[in-house]
N, C-alpha and C positions, 0 to 999 in steps of 0.2 A: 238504309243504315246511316248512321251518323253519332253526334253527340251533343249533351246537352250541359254546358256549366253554371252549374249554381254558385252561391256566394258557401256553399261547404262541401261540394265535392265534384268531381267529373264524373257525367253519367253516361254511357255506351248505348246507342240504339240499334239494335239488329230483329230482322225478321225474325219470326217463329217456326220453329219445323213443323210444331202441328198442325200449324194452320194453312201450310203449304196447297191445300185444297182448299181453301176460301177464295170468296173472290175479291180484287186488290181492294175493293172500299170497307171490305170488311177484316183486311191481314191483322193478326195478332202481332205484337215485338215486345220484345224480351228490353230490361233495360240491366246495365252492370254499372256497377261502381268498384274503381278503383283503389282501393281504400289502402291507405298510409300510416304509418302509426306515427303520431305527435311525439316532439322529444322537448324533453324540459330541461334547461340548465340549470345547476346546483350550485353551493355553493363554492367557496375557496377549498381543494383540500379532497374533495368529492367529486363525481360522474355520475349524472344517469344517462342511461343507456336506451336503446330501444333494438328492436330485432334485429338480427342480424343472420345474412344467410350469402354463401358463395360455396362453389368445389372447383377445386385444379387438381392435373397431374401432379405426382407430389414427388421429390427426388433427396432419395437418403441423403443426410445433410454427412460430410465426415467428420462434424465435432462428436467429443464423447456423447452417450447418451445421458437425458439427466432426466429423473422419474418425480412429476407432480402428482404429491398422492394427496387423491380427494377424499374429503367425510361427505357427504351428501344429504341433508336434512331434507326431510319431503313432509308437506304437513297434510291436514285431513281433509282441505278441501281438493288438492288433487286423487288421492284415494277416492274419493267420491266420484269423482268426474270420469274416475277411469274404471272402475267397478272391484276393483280387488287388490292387497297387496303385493298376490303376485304380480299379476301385469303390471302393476304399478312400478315396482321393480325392473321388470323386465321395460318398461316404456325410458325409465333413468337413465338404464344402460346403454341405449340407442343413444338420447339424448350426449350420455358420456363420450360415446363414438363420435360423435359428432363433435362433438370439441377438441378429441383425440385427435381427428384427422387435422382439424384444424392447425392444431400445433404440429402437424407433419408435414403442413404443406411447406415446399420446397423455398418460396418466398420470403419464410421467417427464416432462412439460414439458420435454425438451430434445431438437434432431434430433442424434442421435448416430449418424452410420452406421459401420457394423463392415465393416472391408476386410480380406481376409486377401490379406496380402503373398509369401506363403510357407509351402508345405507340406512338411514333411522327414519321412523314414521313416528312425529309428534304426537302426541295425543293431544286430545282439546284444549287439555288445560296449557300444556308447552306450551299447545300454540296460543294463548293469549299471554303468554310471559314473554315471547319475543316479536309476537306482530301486534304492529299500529298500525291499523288501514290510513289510507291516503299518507304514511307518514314515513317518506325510505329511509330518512335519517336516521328517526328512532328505531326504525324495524333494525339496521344493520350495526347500530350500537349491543342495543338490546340481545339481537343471536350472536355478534362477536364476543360480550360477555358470554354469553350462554354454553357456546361451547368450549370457550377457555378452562371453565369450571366442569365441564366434564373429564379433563386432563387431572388424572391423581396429581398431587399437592408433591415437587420432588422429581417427577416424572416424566419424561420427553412428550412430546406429544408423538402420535402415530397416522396423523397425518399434515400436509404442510399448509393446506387449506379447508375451509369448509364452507359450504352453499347451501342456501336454503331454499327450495321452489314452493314456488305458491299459488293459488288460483287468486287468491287475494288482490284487492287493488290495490297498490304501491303507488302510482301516479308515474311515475317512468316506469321499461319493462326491465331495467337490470340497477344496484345499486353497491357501490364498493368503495373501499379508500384507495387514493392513489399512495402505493408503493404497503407495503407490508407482512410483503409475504416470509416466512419463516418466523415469524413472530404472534404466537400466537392471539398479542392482543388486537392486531389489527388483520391476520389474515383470513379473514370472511367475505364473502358476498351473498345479494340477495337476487332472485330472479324472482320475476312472475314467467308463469305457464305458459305459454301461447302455445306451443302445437311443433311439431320438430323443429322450429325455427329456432325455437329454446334452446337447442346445443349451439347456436352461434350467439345468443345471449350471455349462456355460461362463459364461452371461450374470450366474450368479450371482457367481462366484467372480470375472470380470474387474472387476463391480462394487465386492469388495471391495476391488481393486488402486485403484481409483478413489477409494477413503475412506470408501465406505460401510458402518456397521453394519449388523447384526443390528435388526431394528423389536425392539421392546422393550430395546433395550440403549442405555441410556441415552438413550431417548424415552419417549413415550407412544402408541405404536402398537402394541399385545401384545392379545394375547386371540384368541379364535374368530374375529373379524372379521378378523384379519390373518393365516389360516391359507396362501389362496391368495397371499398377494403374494410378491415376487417375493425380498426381504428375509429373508422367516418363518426363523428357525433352523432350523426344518424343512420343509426346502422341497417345497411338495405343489403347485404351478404346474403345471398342464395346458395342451394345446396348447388346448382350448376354455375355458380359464378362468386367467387370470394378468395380473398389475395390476402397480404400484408405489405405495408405499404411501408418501402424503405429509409422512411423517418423510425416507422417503429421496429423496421429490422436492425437498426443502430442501435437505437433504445434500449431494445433486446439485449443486443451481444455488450452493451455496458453494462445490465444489470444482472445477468446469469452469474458471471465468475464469482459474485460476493454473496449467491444463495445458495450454502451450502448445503440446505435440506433437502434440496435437487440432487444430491449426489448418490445417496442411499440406495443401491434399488431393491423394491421390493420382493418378498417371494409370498409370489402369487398362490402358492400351495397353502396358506394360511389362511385360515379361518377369515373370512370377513373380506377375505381384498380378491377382487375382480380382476379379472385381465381384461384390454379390450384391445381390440385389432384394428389397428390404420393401412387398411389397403390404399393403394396406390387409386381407384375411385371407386365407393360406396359400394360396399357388397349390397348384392339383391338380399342376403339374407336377413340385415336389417329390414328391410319394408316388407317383407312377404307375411310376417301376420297381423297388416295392419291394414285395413280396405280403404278404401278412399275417402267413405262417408265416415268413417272412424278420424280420417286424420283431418278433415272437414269439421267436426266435432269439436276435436283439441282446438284446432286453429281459432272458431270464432263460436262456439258455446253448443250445447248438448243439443239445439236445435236445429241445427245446422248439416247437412247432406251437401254430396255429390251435386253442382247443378246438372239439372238433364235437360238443361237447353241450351249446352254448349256445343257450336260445332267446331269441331278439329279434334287434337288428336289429346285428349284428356290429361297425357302424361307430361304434354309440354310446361303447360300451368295449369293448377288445383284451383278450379273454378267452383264456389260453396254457396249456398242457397238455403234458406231457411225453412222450413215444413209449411209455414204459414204466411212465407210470399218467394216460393217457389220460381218467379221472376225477374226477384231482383240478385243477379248475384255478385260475387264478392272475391275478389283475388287480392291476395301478397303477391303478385309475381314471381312466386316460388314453383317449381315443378315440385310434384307429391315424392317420397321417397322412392329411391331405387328397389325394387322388388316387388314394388303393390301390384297388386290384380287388378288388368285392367278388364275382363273376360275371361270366356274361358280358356285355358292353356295358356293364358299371354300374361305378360306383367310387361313393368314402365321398364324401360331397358334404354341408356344413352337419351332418356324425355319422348321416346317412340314407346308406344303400345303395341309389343311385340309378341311374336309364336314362342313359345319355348319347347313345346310338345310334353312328352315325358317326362322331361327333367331327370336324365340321367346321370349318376353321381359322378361328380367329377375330383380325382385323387389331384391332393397337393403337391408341388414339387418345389424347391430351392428356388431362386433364383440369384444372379451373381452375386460374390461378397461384394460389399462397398471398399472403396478406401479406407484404410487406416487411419484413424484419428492421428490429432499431433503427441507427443508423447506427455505424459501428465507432468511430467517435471519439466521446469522452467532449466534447472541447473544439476545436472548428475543422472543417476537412477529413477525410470521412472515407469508407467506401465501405460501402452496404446491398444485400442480396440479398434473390432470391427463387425458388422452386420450384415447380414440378410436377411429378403424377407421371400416368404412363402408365395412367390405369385406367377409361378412358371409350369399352370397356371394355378389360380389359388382355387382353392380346396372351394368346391362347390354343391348345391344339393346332398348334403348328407355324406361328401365325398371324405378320403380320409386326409387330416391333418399331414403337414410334412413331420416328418422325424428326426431328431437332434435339435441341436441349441443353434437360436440365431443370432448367436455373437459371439467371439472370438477374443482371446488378448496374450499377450506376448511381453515381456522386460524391454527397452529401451532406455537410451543412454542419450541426453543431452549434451552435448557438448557445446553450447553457445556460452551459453548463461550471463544472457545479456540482460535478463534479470531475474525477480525474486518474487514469488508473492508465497506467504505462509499461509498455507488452507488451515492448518489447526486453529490458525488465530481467527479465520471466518465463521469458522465451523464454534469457535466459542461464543464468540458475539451473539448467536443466536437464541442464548439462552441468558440476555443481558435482561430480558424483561420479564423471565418470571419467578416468582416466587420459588425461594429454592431455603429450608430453613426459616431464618427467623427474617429475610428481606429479600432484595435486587440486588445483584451483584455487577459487576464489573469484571467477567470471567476472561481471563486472558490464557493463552497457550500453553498447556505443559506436556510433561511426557510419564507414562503409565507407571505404577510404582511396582506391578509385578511383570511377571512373562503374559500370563492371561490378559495382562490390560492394555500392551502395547498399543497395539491396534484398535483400541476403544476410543472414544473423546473424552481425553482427561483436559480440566483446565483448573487454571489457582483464581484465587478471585484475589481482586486487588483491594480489595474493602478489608475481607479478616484473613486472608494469605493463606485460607484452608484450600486444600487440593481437594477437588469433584472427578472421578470418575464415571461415567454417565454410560449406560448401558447400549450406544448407538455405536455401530463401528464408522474407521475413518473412512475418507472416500480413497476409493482405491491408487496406486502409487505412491501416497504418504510414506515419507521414511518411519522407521519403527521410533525412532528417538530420535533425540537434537543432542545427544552425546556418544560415545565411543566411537572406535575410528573402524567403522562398516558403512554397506551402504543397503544394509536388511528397507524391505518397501515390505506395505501392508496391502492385503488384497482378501476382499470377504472378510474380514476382522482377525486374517492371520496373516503373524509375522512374517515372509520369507526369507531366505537367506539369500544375499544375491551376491554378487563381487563387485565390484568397484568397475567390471567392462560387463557389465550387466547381465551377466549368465547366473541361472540360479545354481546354488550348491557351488558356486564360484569361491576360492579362499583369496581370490587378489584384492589387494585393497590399495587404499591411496597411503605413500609415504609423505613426511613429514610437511613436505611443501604441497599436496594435494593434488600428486600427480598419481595415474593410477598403474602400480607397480612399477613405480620410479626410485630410484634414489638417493633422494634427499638432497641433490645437490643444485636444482633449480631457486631455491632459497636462499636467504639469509634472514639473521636473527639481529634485531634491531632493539637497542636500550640502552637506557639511558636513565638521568636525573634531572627531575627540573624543579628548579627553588621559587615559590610565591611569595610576596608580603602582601595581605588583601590591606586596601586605600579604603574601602568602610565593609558594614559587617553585611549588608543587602544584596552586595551583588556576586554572581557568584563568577568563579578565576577559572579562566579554562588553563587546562594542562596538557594534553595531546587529544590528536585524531586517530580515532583506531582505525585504518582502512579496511575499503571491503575486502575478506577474502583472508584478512588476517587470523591468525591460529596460535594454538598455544599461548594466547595474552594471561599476560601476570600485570598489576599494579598493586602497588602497594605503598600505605603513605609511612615514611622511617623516620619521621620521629614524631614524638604525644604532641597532639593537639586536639581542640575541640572541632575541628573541621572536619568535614565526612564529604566523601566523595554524590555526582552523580552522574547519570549518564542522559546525551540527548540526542535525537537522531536527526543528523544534518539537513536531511530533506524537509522534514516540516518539523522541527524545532519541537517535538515530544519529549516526556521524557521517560526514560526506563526505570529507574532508581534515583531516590532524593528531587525528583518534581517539584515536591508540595513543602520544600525549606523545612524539613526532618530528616533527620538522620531515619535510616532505617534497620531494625534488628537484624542479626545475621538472618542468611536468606538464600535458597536456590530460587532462577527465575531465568524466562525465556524473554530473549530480546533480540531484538533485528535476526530471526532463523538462528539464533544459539543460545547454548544456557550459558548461565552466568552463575556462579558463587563467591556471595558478598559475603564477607566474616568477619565479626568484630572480637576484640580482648576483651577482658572481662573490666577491664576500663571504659573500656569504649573510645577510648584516645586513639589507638591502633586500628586497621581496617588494612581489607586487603581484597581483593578484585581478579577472578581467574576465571576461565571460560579456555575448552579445548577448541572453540571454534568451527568450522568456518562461519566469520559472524559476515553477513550478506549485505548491510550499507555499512557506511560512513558512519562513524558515532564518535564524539567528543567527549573525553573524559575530562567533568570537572572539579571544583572544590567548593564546597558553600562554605564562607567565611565561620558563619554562627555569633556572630557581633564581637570574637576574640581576636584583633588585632595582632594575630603570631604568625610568625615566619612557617612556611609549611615546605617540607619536601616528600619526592613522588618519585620513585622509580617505577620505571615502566620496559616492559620486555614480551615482543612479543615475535612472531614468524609471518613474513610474506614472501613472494617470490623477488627475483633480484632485479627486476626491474620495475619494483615498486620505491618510488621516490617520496611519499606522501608526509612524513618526518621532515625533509628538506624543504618541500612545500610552505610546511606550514610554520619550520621554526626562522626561515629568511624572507626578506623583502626589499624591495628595489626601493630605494629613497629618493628623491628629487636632491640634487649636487650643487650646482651650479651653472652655468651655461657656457659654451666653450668658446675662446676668443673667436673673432671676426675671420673670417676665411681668407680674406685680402688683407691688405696693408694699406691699399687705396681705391676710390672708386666704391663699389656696391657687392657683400660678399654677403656668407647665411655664418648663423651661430645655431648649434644646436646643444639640446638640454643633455644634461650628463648625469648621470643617476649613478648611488654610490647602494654598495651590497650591504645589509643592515641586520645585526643579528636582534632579532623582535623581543629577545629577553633583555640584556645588556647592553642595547641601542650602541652595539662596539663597530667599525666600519670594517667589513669581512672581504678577504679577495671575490673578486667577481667568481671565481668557479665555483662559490657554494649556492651563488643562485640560478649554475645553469640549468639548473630541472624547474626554475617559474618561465613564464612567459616572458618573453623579451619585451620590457617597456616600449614606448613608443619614444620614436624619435621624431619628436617636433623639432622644427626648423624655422626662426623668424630672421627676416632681412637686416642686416650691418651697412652701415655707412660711411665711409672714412673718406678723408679728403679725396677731391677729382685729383687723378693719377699724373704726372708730371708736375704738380704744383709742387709737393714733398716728395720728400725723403726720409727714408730715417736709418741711423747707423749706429754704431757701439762706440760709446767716445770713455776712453779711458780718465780715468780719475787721479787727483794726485795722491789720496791715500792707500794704505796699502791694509793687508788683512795682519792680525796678531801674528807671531813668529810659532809655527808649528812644533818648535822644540821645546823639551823640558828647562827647566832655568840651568842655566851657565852652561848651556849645547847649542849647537849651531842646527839650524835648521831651514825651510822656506815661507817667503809669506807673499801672497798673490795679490797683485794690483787690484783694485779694485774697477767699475767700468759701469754704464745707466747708458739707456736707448735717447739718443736726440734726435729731435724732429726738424728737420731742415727747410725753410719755406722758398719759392719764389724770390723772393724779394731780398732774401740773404737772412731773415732773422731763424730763432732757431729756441727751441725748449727743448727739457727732458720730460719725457714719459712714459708711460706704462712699458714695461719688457717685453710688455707680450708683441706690441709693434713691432722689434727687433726680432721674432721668432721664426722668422725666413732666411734669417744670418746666423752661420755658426759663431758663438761666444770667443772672446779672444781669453788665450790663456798666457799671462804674461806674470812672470816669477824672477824672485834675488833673494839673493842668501842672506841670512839672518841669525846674530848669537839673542838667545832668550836672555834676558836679565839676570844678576845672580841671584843664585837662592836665597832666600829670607828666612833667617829661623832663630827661633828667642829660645831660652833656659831658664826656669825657675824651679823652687825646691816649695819644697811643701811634707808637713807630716802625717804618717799613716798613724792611724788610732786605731785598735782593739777595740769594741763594745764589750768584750767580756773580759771579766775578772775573776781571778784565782780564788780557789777556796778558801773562805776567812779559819786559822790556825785555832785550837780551842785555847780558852780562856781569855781572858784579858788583855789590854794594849797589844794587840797583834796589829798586822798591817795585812793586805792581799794588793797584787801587783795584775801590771795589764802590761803587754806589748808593744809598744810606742819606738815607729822608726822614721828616717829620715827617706824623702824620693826624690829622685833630680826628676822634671818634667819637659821631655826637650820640644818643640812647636817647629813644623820644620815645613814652610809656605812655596806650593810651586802651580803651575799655571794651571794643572786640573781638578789642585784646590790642596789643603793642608792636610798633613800628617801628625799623629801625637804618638812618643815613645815615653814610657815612666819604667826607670830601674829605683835600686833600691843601693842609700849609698852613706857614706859617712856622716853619725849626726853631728860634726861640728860643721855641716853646712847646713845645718836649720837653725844653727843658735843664734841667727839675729834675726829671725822671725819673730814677728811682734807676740804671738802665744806660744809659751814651753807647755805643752800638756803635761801631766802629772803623771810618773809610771805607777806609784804605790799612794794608798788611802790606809787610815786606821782603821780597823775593825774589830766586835768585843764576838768575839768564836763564843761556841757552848762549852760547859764546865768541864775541865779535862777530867778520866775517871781516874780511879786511882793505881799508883805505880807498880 
């Protein structure tokens, strides 16, 4: 025994059994080759694949479950190979298992069950509309069209992916895009056939549609150690040996939560969709109607058998040999499936060729529930499940299924709610790429406009703001609506009633502040007015931060302008309304988990902004100028709880002051910076308590220098002027010396300076009494004039007179400054005023009538 390497393969020498009776110069040997399948890289964007094959213990994951429903396209050169549609069918399904278990193995941390919805057999002509031999590129463009277009025009699709198998040459054995799934323009892949290995193909390539790399591409999962996983760019997964390698267990749990067509599950009692079972390791009853020289067959062509010059134990590895060189044979390193016959009474059992005898049927039973999923809601109401599965032990030879349902679910109540994520708004996006009407939409979250529709996928689309109803229910725990004050969750595509402490047929609900059967008094109610002038027309003025959690908001702008509000969400600067510098017509609309009603006047000057809330981030309400340079004002009113300070946040600010004198007087002391409270609108200087809810500025500290200590001094030296007389004129009162810091040297000289040097000495307060000056006050007169004149008398030479009098004006000067009195007084004291105004004028009246 030995072996022999060529420049293209490893070849195996072992004796011959049947020649065990020759003599040694004449022993026959058998030769094997090892044979591998080649892998080709693709381009940017793309993966091919090659076989892939592994099995593990698999251990119930307890995230929710989520249901990948397959279409399966099979074309006619498999039919052919395998003799009939039925089998051919029935060969898929195994296939399907096999991917099924895959994604149950315990490794991927997630339960993903694989449904296949639908199995189609091309016809000849199909199949030359979607396959290019040697050409994967165009084969998986070509069938991703192909079955996009078999989706009525309008209509959800009914499954989340589709694959096409083929005996065909592709040039790689699996070919897919990375990332696509739930979209029907990109969610396909292609296989070639190879032989049960095929269901780690599929599993491989659907994964790619899912978003998962290649382990070594762009991670740190590559080497020897990651040959078997399920990822490997070349993929060597055996039915006894295949994992998932946790680059792509990360990979995974990022890209599940945002596939919402995983959430659906299927009912299997309909027409067309297949159930398939992921036991815990490979029922025998997959393999058992399939011989060995049958799956010898599949694996490497219709000429191809059992070798029968292998010794050991058949079932460890499928060793295959061609009719017409019966010596040379051939392994994948795969054992044959669990169930095949390896003799009489025996099949491959654990990769031993075992007794089974009779094969007495064996009845199903339960085995334990799993753990409880986490509860589906991030924040409130929400719904958790749980499973089992049939394998205590599982139903065998004909034996009977278990009885009842293997999953379970129950109401749950989050109370973290440490964050938000809105499924309806996943669950729209889904249908951002296909043709719905007259284009592609932009379908964003809404809520059902009847009771039948709650619990359906309704969304608006952001293009023509028409509301879709879509005949798919939501995924389960969804609240029924994003308005009224309940906390109804959807399950199976119906509403429930629940209460706000999560009991169904519950009537408690959350009061005003959002507590659940509280009231009201956790709260307050915060509003206010804030006045803009926009400085140009481009940019747009913010006016408050709605916080999260806030309810009951009203805004509303009070007085006519052309300016119209929008809204943007703090985290990544989106926006909800007025984004695209337009005002937008009145409008109901979902934003951050709330509805919104925008309302315009029949002006359009007027707008007005309400939502019952709870809205779940941060959102900034703003104003876009519209290039009309006017003063705008904005009342706003809205409910948070009482230790929401997010108003004071954001309408003060800490300002840089000045820096504070020298700590010493002499020698080497610190000054630090002084920050002054700063109202952001009126730039006015605010007591420091309005900014105790920001963060405490920082207190920098830099080094002071003042003279070496005994050389100076400094003291308060009094002055010889004194301050003004505190009294009013001709009152007696006090007035205070005046006094300046001097700086004493060594040497005897001496200056004044700064006060602040003197601020370790209390101020001397030294006072004498003082009469104010007398009062100062002047008198002058002056005359009051009339503007109006009496009515002119009828006819001729008449006169009309006016009101003309004299005022004394007294001016009376005192130290907080002057006073003016005017009475009204004899006019022989204006008559030597330079102008006598005139009391009477002639005037000609109208013709008197007669007497």
């Amino acid at each position: 025994a030995g072996y022999i390497q060529t420049n293209e393969e490893l070849l195996f020498v072992v004796p011959s059994a049947i020649s065990a009776a020759a003599s040694d110069s004449n022993l026959a040997h058998v030769l094997y080759t090892c044979e591998e399948i080649q892998n080709t890289m693709l381009e940017t964007g793309l993966k091919a694949d090659s076989t892939a094959r592994h099995i593990g213990r698999r251990r119930r994951s307890s995230k929710e479950p989520k249901y990948l429903e397959v279409m399966v396209a099979v074309d006619h050169s498999v039919v052919e190979e395998i003799g009939s549609k039925e089998k051919t069918q029935d060969y898929v399904m195994v296939l399907m298992n096999i991917a099924n278990s895959v994604y149950q193995h315990h490794s991927l941390g997630q339960d993903i069950k694989v449904v296949v919805v639908k199995i189609i057999f091309l016809t000849k002509r199909q199949q030359k509309q979607v396959l290019t031999r040697n050409d994967a590129y165009r084969t998986v463009n070509k069938f991703c069209d192909w079955s996009m277009r078999r989706i009525p025009i309008g209509q959800p699709a009914h499954y989340d992916i589709s694959v096409l198998i083929t005996k065909e040459v592709l040039g790689p054995s699996g070919y897919a895009p990375i990332t696509g799934l739930c979209n029907p323009v990109r969610s396909c892949a292609v296989v070639k056939e190879e032989g049960f290995s095929t269901g780690f193909i599929i599993a491989h390539e659907m994964a790619h549609v899912f978003g998962l790399f290649h382990d070594g591409h762009g991670n740190n999962c590559y080497g020897r150690a990651y040959q078997n996983a399920m990822m490997a760019p070349l993929v060597e997964s055996k039915l006894n040996n295949f994992w998932w390698s946790t680059c792509s267990k990360r990979r995974m749990e990022e890209m599940v939560p945002y596939l919402y067509c995983l959430n659906n599950k299927p009912n299997i009692m309909v027409k067309d969709h297949y159930a398939l079972d992921a036991p815990a390791d490979f029922s025998p009853e997959l393999g058992r109607p399939y011989s060995l020289d049958f799956q010898c067959s599949m694996e490497f062509g219709k000429q191809f058998k059992l070798c029968p010059h292998v010794y050991g134990d058949p079932c460890h590895s499928l060793w295959c040999s061609s009719t017409s060189r019966p010596y040379m044979c051939r392994t994948k390193r795969g054992p044959p499936m669990t169930g095949s016959r390896c003799g009489r009474d025996r099949e491959c059992l654990n990769q031993r060729c075992q007794y089974v005898g009779t094969m007495q049927p064996v009845d199903g039973n339960w085995g334990l529930w799993a753990s409880w999923t986490d509860c589906s809601s991030e924040c409130g109401v929400g719904i958790r499940k749980r499973s089992r599965v049939c394998n205590n032990p599982a139903p065998a030879y004909n034996g009977k299924k278990c009885e009842g349902p293997d999953w379970d679910w129950e109401t749950c109540v989050n109370k973290t709610c440490l964050s938000y994520t809105d499924n309806r708004a996943g669950e729209c996006t889904v249908w951002d790429g296909l043709q719905i009407r007259y284009g592609t939409h932009n379908w964003q979250p809404f809520e059902g406009q009847n009771a039948s529709s709650l619990c359906k996928q309704t969304c608006r689309s952001s293009v023509s703001r028409e509301i879709l109803t879509i005949n798919v229910d939501v995924a389960d725990g969804i609240p029924c609506s994003y308005s009224g004050n309940n906390s109804n969750i959807c399950r199976e595509g119906e509403c429930l009633t629940v209460g706000c402490d999560g009991k169904i047929n519950s009537t408690k609900k959350e009061d005003m502040c959002g507590v659940c059967g509280g009231d009201g008094s956790t709260c307050k109610i915060v509003e206010g007015m804030v006045s803009r002038m926009p400085k140009s027309g481009e940019e747009y003025l913010y006016i408050i931060t709605l916080p999260s959690g806030a309810r009951d908001v009203h805004v509303e702008e009070t007085n006519r302008s052309a300016h119209f509000f929008a809204l943007s969400d703090l985290r990544y600067g989106s926006f909800g309304l007025g984004g695209d510098k337009k005002q937008s017509s009145s409008t109901k609309f979902v934003y951050v988990g709330a509805m919104f009603d925008y309302k315009l006047t029949t002006s359009k000057h007027n707008e007005s902004m309400t939502s019952p809330g709870p809205i779940r981030h941060d959102v900034r309400v703003m104003l876009y100028p519209n290039r009309l340079l006017k003063k705008s004002a904005v009342f706003f009113r809205y409910t948070v709880p009482k230790d929401d300070f997010t108003l004071e946040k954001n309408k003060y600010i800490w300002k840089f002051k000045s820096w504070s004198s020298c700590s010493v007087t002499c020698g080497t002391g610190q000054q630090t910076i002084l920050y002054k409270c700063l109202d952001k609108d009126s730039k006015e200087e605010m007591d420091e308590k309005y900014c105790r809810f920001l963060k405490a500025p920082r207190k920098d500290k830099v080094r002071c220098s003042r003279d070496q200590c005994g050389l100076v001094s400094f003291n308060f030296v009094m002055a010889n002027n004194y301050s003004e007389c505190d009294a009013d004129c001709g009152k007696s009162g006090l007035q205070t010396q005046m006094y300046f810091c001097e700086k004493t040297q060594a040497s005897g000289s001496y200056s004044q300076v700064d006060t602040s040097y003197c601020s370790h000495l209390t101020p001397p307060k030294v006072r004498r009494k003082c009469r104010a000056p007398p009062c100062n006050s002047t008198v002058h007169f002056q005359w009051s004039i009339s503007e109006t004149w009496s009515d002119c008398p009828c006819g001729a030479n008449n006169f009309q007179t006016r009101n003309v009098t004299c005022q004394r004006v007294s001016i009376q000067r005192k130290l907080e400054g002057k006073t003016e009195s005017i009475e009204e007084t004899d006019e022989g004291d204006c008559i030597n005023l330079p102008e006598n105004p005139a009391i009477k004028r002639p005037c000609k009246g109208l013709p008197c009538g007669p007497m």
